[in-house]
Gaussian input, Z-matrix of N, CA and C with variables (Angstrom, degrees):
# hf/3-21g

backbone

0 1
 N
 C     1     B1
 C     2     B2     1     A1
 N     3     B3     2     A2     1     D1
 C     4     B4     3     A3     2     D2
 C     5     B5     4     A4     3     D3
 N     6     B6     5     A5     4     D4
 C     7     B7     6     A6     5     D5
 C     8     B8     7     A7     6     D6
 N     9     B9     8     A8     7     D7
 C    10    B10     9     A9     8     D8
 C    11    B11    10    A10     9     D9
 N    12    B12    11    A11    10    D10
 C    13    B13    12    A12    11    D11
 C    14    B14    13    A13    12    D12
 N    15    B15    14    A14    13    D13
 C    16    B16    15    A15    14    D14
 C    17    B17    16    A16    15    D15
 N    18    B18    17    A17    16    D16
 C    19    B19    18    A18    17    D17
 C    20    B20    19    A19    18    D18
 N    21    B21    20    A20    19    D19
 C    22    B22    21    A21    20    D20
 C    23    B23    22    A22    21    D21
 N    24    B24    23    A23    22    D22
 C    25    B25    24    A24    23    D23
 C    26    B26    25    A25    24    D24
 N    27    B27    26    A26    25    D25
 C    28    B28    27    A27    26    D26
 C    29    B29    28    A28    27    D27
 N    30    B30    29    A29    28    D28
 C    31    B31    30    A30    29    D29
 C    32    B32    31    A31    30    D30
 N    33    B33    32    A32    31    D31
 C    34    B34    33    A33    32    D32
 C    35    B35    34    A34    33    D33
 N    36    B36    35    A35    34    D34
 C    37    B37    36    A36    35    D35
 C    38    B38    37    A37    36    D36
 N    39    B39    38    A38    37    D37
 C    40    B40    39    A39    38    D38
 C    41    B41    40    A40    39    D39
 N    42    B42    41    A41    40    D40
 C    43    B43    42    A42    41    D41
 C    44    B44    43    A43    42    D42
 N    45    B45    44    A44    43    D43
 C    46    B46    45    A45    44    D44
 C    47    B47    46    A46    45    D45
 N    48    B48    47    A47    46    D46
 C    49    B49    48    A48    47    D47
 C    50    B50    49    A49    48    D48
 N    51    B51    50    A50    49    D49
 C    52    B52    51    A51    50    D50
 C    53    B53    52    A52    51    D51
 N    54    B54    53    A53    52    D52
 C    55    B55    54    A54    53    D53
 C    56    B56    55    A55    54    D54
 N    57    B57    56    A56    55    D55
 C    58    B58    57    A57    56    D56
 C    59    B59    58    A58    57    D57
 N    60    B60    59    A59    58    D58
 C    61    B61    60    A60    59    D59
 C    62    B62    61    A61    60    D60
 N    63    B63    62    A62    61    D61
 C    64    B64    63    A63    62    D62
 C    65    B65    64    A64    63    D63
 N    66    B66    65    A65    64    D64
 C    67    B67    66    A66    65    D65
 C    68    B68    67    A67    66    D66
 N    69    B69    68    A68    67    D67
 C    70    B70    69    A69    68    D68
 C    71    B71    70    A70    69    D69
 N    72    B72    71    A71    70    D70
 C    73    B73    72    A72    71    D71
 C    74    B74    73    A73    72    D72
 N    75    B75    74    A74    73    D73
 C    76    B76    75    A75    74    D74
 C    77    B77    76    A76    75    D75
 N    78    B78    77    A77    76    D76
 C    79    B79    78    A78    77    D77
 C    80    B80    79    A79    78    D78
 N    81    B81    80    A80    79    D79
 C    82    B82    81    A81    80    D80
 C    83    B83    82    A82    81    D81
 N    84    B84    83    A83    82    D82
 C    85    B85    84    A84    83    D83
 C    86    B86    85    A85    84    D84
 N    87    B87    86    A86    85    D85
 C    88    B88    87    A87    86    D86
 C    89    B89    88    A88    87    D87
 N    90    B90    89    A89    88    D88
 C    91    B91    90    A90    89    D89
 C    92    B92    91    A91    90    D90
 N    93    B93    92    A92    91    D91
 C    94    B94    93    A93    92    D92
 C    95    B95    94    A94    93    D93
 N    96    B96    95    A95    94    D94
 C    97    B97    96    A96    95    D95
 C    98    B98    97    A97    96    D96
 N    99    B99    98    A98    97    D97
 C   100   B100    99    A99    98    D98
 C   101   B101   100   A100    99    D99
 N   102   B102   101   A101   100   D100
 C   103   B103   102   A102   101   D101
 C   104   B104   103   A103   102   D102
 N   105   B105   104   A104   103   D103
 C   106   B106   105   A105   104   D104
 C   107   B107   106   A106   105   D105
 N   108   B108   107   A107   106   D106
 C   109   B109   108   A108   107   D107
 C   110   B110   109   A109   108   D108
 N   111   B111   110   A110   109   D109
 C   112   B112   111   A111   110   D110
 C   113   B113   112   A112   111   D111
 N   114   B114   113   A113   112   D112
 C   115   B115   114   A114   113   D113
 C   116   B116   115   A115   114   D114
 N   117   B117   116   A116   115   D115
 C   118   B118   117   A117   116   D116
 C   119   B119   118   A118   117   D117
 N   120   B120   119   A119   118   D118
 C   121   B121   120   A120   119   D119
 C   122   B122   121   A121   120   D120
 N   123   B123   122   A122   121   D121
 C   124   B124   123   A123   122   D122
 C   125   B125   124   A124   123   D123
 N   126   B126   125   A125   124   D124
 C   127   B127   126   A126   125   D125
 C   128   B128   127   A127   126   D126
 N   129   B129   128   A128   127   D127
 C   130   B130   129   A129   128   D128
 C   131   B131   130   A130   129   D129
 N   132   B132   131   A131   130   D130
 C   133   B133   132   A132   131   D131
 C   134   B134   133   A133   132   D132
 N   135   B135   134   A134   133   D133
 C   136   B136   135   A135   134   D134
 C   137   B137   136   A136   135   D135
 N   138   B138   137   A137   136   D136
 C   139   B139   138   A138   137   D137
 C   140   B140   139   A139   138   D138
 N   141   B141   140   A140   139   D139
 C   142   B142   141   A141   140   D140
 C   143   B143   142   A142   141   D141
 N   144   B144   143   A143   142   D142
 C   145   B145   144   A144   143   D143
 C   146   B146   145   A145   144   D144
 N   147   B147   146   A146   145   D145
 C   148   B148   147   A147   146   D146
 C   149   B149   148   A148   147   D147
 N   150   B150   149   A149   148   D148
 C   151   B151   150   A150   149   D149
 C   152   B152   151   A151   150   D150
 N   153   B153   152   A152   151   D151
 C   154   B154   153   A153   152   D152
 C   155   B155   154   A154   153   D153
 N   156   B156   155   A155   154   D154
 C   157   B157   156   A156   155   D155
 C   158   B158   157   A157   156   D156
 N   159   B159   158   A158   157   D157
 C   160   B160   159   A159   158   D158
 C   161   B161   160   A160   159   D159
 N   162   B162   161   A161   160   D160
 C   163   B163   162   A162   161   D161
 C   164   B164   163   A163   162   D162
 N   165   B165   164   A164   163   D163
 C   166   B166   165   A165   164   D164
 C   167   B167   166   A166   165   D165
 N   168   B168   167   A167   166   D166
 C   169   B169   168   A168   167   D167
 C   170   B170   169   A169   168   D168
 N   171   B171   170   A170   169   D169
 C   172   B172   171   A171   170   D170
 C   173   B173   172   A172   171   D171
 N   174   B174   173   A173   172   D172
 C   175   B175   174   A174   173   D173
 C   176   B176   175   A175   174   D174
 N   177   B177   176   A176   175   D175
 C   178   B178   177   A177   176   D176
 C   179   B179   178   A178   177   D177
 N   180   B180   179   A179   178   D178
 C   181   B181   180   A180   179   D179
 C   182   B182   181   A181   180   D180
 N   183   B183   182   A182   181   D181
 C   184   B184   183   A183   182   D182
 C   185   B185   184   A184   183   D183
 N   186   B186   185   A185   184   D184
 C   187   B187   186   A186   185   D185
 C   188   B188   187   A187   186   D186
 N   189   B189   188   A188   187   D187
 C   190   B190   189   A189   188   D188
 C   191   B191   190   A190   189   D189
 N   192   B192   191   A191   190   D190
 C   193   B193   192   A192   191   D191
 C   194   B194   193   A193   192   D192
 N   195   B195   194   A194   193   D193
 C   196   B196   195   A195   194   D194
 C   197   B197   196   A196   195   D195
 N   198   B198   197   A197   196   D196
 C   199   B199   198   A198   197   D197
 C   200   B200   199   A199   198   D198
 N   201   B201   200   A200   199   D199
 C   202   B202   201   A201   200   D200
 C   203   B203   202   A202   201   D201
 N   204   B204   203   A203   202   D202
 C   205   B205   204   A204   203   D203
 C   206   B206   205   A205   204   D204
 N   207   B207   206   A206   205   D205
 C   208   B208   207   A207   206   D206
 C   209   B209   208   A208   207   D207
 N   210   B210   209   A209   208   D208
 C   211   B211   210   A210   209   D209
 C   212   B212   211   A211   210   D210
 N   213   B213   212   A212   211   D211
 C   214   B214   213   A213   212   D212
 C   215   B215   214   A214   213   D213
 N   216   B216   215   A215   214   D214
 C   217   B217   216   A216   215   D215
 C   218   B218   217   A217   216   D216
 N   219   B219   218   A218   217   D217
 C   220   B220   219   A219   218   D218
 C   221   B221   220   A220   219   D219
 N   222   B222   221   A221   220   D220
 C   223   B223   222   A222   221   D221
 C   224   B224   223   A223   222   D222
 N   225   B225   224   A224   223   D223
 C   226   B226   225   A225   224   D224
 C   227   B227   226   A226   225   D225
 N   228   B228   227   A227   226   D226
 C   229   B229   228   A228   227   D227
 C   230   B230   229   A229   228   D228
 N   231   B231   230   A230   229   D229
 C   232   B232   231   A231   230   D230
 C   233   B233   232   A232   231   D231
 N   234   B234   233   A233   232   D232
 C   235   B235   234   A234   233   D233
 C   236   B236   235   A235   234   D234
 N   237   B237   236   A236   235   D235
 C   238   B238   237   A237   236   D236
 C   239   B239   238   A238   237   D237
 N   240   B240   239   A239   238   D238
 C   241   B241   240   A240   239   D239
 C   242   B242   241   A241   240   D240
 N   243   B243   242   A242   241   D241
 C   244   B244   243   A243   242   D242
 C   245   B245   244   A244   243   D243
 N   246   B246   245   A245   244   D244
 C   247   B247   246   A246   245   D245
 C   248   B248   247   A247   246   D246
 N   249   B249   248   A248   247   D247
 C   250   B250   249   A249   248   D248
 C   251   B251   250   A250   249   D249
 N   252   B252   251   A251   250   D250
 C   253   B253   252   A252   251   D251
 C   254   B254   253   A253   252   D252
 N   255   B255   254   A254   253   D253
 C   256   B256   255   A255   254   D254
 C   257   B257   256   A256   255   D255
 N   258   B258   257   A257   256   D256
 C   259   B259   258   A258   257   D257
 C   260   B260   259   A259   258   D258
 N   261   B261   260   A260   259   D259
 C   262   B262   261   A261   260   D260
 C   263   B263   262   A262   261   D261
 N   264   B264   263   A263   262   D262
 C   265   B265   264   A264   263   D263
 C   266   B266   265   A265   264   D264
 N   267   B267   266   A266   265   D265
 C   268   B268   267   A267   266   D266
 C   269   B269   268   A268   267   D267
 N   270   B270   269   A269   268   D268
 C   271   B271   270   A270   269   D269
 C   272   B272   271   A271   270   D270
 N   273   B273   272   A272   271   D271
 C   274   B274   273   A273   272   D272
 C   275   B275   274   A274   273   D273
 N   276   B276   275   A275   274   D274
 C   277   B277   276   A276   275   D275
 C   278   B278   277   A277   276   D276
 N   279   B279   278   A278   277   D277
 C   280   B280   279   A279   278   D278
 C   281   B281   280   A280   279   D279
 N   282   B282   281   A281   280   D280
 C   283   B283   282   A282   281   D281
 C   284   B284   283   A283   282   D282
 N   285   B285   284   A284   283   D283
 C   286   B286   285   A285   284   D284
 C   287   B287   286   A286   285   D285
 N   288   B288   287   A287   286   D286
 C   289   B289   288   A288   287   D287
 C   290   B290   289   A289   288   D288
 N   291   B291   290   A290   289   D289
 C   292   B292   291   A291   290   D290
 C   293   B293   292   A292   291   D291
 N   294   B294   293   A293   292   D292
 C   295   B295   294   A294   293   D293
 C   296   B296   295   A295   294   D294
 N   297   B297   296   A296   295   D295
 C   298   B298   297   A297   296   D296
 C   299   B299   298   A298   297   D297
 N   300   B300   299   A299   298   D298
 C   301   B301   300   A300   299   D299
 C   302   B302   301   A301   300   D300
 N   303   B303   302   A302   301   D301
 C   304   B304   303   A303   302   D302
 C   305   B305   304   A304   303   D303
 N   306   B306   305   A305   304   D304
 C   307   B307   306   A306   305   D305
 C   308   B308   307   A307   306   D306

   B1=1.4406
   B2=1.5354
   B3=1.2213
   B4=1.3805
   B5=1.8748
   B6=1.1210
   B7=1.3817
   B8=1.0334
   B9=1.8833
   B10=1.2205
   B11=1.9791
   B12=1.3238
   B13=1.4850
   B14=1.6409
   B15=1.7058
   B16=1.1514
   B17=1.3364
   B18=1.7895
   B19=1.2461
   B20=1.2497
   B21=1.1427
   B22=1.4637
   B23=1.7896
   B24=1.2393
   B25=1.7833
   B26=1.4725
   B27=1.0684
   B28=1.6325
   B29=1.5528
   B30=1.1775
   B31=1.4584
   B32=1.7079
   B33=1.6422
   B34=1.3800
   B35=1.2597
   B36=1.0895
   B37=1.8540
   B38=1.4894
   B39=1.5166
   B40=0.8627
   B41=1.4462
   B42=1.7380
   B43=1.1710
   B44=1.7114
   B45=1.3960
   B46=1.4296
   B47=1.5481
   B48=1.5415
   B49=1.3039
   B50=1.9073
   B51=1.4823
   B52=1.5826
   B53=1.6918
   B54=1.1951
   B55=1.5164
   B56=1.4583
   B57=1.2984
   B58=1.9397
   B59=1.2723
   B60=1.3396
   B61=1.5359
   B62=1.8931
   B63=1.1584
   B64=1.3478
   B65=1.2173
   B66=1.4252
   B67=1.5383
   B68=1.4570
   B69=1.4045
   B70=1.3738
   B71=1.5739
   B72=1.2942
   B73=1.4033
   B74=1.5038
   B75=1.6462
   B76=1.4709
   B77=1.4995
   B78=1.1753
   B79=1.4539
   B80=1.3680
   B81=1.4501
   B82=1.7526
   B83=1.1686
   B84=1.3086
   B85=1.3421
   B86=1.6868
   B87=1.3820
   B88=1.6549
   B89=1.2044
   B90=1.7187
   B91=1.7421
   B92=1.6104
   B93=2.0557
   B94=1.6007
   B95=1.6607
   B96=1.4580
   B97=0.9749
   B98=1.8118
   B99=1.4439
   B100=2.0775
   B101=1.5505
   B102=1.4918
   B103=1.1932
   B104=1.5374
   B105=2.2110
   B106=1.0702
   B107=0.9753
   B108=1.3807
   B109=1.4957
   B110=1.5999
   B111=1.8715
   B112=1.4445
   B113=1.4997
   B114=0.9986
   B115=2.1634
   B116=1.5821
   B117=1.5752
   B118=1.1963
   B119=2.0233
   B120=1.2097
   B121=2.0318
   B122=1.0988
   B123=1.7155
   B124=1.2574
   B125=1.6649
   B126=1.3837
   B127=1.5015
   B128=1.9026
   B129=1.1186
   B130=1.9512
   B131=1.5137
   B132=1.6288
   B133=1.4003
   B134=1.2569
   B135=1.6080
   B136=1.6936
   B137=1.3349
   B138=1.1885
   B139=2.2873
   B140=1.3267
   B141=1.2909
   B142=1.8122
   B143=1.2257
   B144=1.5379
   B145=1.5896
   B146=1.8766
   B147=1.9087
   B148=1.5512
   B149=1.3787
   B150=1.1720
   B151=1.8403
   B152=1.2490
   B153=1.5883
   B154=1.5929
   B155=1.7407
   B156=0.8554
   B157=1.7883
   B158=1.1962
   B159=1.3968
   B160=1.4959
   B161=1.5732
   B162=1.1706
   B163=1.5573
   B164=1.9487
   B165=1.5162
   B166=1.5219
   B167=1.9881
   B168=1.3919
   B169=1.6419
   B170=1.4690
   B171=1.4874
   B172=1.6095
   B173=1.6570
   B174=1.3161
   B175=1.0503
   B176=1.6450
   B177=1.6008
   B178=1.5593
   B179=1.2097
   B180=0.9010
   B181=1.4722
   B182=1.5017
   B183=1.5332
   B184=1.3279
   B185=1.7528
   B186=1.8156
   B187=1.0160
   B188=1.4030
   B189=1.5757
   B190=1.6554
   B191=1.5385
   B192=1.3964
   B193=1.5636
   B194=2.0588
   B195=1.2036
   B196=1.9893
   B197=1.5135
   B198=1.5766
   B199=1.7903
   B200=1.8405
   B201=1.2687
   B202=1.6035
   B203=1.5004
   B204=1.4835
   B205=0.9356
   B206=1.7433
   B207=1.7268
   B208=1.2768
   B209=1.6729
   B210=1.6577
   B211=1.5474
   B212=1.5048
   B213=1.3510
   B214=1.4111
   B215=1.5264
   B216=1.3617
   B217=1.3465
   B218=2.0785
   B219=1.6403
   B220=1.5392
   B221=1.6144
   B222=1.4662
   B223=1.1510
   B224=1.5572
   B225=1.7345
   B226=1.5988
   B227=1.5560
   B228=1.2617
   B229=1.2903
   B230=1.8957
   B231=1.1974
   B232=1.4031
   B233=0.9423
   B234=1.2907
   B235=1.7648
   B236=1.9390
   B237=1.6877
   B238=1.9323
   B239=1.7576
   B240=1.0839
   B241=1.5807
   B242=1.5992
   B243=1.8989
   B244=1.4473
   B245=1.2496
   B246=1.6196
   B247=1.9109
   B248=1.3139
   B249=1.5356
   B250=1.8748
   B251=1.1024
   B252=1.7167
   B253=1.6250
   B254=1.6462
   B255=1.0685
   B256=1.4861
   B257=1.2922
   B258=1.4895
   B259=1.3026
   B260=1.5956
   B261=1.4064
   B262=1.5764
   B263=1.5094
   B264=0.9352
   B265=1.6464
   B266=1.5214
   B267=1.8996
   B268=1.1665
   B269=1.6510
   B270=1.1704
   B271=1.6772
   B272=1.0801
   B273=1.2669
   B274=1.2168
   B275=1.3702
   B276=1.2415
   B277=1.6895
   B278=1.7360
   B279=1.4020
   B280=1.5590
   B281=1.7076
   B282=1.3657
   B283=1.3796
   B284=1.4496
   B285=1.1015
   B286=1.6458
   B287=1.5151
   B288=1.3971
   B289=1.0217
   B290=1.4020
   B291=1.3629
   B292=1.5193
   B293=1.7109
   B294=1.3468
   B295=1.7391
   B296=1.4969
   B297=1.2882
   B298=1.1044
   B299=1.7728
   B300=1.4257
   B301=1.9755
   B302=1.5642
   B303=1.6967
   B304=1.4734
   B305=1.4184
   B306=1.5599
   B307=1.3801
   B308=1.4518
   A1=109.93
   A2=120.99
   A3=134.73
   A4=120.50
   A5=122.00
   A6=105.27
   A7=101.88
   A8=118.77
   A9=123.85
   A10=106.06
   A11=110.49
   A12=116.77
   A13=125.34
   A14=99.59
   A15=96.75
   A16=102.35
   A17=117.29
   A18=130.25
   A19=110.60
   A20=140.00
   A21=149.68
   A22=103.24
   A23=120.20
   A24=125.78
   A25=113.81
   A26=100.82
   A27=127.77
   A28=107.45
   A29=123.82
   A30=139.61
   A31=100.23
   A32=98.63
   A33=98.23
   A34=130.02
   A35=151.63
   A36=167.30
   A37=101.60
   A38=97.65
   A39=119.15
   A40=140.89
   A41=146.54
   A42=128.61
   A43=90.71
   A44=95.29
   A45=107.52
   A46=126.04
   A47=113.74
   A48=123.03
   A49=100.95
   A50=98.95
   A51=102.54
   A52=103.91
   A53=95.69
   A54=102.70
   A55=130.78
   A56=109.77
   A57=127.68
   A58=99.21
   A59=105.79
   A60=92.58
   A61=114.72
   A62=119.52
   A63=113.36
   A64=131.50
   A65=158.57
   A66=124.63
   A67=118.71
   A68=93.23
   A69=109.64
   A70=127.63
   A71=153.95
   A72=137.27
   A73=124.32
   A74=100.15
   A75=119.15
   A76=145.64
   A77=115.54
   A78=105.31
   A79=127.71
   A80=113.35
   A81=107.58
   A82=126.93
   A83=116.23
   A84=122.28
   A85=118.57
   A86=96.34
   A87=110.55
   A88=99.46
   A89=98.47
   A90=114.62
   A91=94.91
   A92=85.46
   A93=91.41
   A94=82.45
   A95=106.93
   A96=132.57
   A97=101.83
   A98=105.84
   A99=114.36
   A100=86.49
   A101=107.87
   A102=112.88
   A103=109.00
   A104=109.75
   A105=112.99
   A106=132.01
   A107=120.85
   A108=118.63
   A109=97.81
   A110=101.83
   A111=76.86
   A112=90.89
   A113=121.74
   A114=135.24
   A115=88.19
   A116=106.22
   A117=108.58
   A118=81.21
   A119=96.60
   A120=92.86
   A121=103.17
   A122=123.97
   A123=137.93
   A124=99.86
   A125=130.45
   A126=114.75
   A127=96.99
   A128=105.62
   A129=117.98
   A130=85.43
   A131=106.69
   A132=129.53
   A133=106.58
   A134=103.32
   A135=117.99
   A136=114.08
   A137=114.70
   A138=99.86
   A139=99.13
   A140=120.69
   A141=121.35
   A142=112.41
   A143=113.39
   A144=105.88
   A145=92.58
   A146=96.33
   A147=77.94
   A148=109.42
   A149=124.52
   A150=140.49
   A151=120.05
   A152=108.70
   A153=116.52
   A154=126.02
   A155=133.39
   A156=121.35
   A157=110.95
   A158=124.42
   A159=129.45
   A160=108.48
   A161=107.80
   A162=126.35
   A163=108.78
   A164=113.71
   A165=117.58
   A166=91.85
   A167=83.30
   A168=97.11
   A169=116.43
   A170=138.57
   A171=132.29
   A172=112.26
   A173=117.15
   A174=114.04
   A175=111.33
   A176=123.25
   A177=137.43
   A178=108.11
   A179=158.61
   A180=140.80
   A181=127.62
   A182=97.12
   A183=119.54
   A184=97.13
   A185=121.90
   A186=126.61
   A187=136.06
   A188=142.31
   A189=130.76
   A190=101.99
   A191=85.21
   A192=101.33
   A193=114.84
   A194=89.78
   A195=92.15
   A196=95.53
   A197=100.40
   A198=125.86
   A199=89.95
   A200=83.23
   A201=93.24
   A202=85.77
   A203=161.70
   A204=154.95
   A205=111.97
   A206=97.67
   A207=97.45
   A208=101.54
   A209=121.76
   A210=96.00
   A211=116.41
   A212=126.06
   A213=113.01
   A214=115.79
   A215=120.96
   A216=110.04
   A217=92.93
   A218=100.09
   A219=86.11
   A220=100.26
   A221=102.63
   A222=107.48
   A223=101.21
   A224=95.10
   A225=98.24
   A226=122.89
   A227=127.72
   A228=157.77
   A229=132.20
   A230=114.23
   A231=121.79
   A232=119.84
   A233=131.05
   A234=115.90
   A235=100.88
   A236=88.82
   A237=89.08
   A238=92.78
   A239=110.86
   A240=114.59
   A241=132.18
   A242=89.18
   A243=116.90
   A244=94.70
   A245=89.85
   A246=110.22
   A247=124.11
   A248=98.97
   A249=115.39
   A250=103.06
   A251=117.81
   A252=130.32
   A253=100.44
   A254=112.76
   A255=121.69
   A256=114.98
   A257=128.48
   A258=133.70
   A259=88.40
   A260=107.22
   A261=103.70
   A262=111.58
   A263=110.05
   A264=116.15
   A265=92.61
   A266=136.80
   A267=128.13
   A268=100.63
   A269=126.36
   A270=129.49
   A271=141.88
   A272=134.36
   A273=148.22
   A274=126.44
   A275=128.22
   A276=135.13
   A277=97.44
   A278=83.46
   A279=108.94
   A280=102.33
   A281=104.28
   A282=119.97
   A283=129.62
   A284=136.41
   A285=126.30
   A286=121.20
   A287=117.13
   A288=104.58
   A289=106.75
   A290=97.99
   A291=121.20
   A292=119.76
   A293=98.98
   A294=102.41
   A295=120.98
   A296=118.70
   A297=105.49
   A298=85.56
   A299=118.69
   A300=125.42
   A301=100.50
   A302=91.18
   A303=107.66
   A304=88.37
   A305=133.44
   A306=118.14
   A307=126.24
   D1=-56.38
   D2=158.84
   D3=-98.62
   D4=135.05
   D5=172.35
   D6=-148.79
   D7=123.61
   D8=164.22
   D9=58.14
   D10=23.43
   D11=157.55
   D12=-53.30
   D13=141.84
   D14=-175.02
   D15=-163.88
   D16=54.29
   D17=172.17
   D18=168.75
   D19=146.14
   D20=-178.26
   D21=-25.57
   D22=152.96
   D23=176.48
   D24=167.12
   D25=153.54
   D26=163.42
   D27=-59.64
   D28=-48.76
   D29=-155.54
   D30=43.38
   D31=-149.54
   D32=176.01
   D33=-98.41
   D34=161.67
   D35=170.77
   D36=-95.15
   D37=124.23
   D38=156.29
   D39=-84.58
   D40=95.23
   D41=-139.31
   D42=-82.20
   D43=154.29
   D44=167.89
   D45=-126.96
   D46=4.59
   D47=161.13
   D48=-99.22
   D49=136.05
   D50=147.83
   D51=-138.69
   D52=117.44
   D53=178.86
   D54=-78.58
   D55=3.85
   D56=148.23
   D57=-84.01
   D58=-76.69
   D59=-153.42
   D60=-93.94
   D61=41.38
   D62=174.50
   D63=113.58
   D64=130.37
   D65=161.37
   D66=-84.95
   D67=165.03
   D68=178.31
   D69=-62.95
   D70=115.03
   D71=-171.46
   D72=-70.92
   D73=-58.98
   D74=159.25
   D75=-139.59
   D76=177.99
   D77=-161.90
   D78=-140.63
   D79=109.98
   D80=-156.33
   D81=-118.14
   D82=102.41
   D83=-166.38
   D84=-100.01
   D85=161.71
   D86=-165.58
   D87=-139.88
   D88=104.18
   D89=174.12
   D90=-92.92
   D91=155.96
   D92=170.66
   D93=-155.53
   D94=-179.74
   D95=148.25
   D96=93.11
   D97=-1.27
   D98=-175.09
   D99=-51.92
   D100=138.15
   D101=127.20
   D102=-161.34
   D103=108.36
   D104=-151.55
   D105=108.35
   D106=-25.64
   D107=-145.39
   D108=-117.69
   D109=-167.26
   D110=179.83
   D111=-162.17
   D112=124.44
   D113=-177.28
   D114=-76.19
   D115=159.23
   D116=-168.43
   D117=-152.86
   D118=90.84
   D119=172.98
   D120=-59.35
   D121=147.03
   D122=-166.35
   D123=-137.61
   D124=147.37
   D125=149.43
   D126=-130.80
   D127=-175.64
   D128=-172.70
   D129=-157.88
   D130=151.48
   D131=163.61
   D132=-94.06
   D133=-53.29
   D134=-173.33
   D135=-90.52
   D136=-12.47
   D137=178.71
   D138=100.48
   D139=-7.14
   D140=-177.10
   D141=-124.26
   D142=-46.16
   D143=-163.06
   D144=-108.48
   D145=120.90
   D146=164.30
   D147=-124.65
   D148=163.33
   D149=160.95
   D150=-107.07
   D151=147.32
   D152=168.82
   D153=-38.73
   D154=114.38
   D155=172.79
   D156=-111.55
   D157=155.70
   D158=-174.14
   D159=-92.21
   D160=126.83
   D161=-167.20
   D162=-119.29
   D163=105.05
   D164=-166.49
   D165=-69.49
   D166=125.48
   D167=144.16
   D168=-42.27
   D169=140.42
   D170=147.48
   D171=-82.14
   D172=-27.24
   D173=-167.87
   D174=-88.13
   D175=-31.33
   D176=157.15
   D177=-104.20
   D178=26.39
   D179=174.72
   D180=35.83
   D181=17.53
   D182=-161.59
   D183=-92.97
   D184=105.17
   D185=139.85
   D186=-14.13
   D187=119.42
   D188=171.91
   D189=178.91
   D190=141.02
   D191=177.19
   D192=-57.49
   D193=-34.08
   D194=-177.87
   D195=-115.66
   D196=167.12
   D197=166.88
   D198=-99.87
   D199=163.68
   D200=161.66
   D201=-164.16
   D202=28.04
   D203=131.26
   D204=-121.26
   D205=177.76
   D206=-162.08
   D207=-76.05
   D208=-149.45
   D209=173.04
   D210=138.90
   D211=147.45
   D212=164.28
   D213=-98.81
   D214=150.33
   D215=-169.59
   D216=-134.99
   D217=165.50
   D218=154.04
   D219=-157.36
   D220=169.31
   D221=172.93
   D222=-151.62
   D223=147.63
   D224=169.05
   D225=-99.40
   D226=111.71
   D227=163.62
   D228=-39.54
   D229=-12.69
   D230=151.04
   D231=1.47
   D232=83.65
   D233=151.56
   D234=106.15
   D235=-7.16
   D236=-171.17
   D237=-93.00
   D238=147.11
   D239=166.23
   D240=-56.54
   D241=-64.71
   D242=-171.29
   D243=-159.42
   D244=113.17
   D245=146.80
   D246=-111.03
   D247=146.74
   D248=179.72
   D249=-114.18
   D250=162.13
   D251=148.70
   D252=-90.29
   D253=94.98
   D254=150.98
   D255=-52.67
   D256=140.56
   D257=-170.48
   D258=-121.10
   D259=103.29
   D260=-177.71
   D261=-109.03
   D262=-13.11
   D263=-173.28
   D264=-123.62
   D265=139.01
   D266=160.70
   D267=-128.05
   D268=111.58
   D269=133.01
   D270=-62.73
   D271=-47.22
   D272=-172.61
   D273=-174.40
   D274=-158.22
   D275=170.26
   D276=57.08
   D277=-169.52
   D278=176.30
   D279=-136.97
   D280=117.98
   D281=172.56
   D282=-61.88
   D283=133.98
   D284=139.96
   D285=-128.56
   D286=147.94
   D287=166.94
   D288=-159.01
   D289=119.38
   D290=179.98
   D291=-87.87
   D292=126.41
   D293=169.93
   D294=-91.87
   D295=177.43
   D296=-175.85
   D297=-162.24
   D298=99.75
   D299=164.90
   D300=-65.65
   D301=151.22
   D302=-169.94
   D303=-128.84
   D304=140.80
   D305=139.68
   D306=-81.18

């Protein structure tokens, strides 16, 4: 989704509908590399328009639209197409952040 970032981006989307084989339920990602910065979870219906979605902390159980630390997070995806980690805020480091779909 992110790799080796090191300035504001979209990075990549992950689809979470496949309409052969099933959709996806949820989706668990593992940021590293924040320092400063700030992920901004996104989902889209259509591939164009996206909005903020609330993504649970693993480590607080604490609900929020952005990361600002490193971390595993998840969220369940229902009915959403494609979600990104938007890199909306950049300070420093080098980012990653890997997803991981669940059925």
């Amino acid at each position: 989704m992110q790799v080796a970032a090191t300035a504001t981006g979209n990075g990549t989307a992950i689809e979470t509908v496949d309409l052969d084989g099933g959709a996806v339920t949820t989706v668990t990602f593992q940021v590293t590399g924040i320092s400063g910065d700030t992920i901004t979870w996104e989902g889209t219906i259509d591939g164009t328009n996206w909005a903020a979605i609330q993504v649970i902390s693993l480590a607080t159980g604490t609900a929020a639209t952005t990361a600002t630390a490193n971390g595993l997070y998840r969220v369940v995806v229902l009915g959403i197409a494609q979600i990104r980690a938007r890199i909306s805020t950049y300070g420093a480091g080098t980012i990653y952040v890997t997803g991981v779909a669940c059925a």
